[in-house]
C-alpha positions as CSV (number, residue, x, y, z in Angstrom):
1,X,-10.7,13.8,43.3
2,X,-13.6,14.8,41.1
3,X,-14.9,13.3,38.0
4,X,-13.7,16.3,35.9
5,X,-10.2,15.8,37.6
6,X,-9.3,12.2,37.0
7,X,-10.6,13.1,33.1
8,X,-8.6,15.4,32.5
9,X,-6.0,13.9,34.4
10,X,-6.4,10.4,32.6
11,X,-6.5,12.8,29.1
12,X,-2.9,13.9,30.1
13,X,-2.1,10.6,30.7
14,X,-2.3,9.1,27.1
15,X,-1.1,12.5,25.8
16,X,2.1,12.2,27.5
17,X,1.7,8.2,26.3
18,X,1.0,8.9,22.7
19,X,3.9,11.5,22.7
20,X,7.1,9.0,24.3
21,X,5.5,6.1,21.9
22,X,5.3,8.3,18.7
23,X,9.1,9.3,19.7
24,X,10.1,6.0,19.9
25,X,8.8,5.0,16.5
26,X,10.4,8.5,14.9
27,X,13.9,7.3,16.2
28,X,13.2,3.6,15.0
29,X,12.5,5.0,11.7
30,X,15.5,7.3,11.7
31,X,17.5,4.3,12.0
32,X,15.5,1.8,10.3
33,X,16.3,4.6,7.2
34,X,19.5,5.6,8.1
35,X,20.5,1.6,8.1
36,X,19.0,0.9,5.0
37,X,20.3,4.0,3.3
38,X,24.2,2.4,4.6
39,X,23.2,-0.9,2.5
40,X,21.9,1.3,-0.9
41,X,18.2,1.2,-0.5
42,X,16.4,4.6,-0.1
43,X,13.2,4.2,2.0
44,X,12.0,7.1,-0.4
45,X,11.5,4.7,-3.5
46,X,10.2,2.1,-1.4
47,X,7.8,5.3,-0.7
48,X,6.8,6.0,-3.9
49,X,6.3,2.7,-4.8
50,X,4.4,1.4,-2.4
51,X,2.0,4.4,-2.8
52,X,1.9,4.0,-6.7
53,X,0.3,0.4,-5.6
54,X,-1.7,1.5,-3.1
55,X,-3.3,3.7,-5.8
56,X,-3.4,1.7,-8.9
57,X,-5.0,-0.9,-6.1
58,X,-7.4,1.6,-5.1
59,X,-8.4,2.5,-8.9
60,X,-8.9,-1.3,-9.8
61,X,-11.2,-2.0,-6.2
62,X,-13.4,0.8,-7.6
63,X,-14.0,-0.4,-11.0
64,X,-13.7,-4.1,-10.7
65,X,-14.2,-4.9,-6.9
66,X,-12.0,-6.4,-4.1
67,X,-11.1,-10.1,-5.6
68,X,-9.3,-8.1,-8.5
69,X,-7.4,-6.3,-6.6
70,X,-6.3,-8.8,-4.2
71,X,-5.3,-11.2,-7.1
72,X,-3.1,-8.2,-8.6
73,X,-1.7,-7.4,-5.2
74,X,-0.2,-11.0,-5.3
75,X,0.9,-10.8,-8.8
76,X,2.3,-7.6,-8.6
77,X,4.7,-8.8,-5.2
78,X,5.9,-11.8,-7.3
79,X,6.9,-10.2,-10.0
80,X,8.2,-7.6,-7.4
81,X,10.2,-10.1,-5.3
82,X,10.0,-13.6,-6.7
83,X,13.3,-14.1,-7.6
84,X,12.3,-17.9,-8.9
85,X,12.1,-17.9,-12.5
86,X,8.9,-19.9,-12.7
87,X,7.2,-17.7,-10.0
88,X,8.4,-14.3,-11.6
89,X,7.0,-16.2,-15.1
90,X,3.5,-16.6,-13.5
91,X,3.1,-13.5,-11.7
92,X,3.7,-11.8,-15.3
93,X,1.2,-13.7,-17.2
94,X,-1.1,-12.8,-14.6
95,X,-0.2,-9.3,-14.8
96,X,-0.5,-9.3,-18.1
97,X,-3.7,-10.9,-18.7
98,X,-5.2,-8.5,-15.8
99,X,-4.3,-5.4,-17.8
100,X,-5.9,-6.9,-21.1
101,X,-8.8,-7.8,-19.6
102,X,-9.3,-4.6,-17.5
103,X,-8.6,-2.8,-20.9
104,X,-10.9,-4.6,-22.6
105,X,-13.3,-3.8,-20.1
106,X,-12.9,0.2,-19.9
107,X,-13.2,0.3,-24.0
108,X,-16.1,-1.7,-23.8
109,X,-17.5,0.7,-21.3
110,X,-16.7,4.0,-23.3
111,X,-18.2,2.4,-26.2
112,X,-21.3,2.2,-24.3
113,X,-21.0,5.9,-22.6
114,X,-20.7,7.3,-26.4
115,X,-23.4,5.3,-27.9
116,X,-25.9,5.7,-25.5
């Protein structure tokens, strides 16, 4: 067999790899949703959710660096999850002093874009 051959051939190979794993995971997902969906929670809000985070986490890593977001990632999961009172209590205040201090920081800024 020649070099070309067993390429090609070995290309086919993970194709036809990729193409049974990706159809497993389509049909765990079909019932992963279609499961949930029997139990009243719709994947779709999870969805959005998660993607709302993703960006507001995104936003906040370019202006204020990686430690900032990490800290609001927690925070934002306990106040998501935490079903303890105290928990849920903490992960607010932290929430809450992280959006006055990131406002504080973006007027701060603009006042120093218009002055100068």
């Amino acid at each position: 067999m020649s070099k070309s051959t067993s390429i090609s051939f070995g290309i086919r190979n993970m194709a036809d790899t990729l193409r049974v794993n990706l159809f497993r995971i389509g049909i765990i997902w079909l019932c992963v949703r279609v499961g949930l969906r029997r139990i009243g929670i719709n994947l779709f809000r999870i969805g959005v959710n998660l993607f709302r985070i993703r960006v507001i986490l995104f936003c906040i890593r370019v202006y204020c660096g990686h430690g900032f977001s990490v800290l609001l990632a927690v925070a934002w999961f306990g106040v998501r999850i935490g079903q303890v009172g105290h928990l849920r209590w903490f992960c607010k205040r932290i929430l809450v002093g992280f959006f006055l201090v990131l406002t504080r920081m973006i007027i701060i800024s603009v006042r120093i874009l218009s002055s100068g």
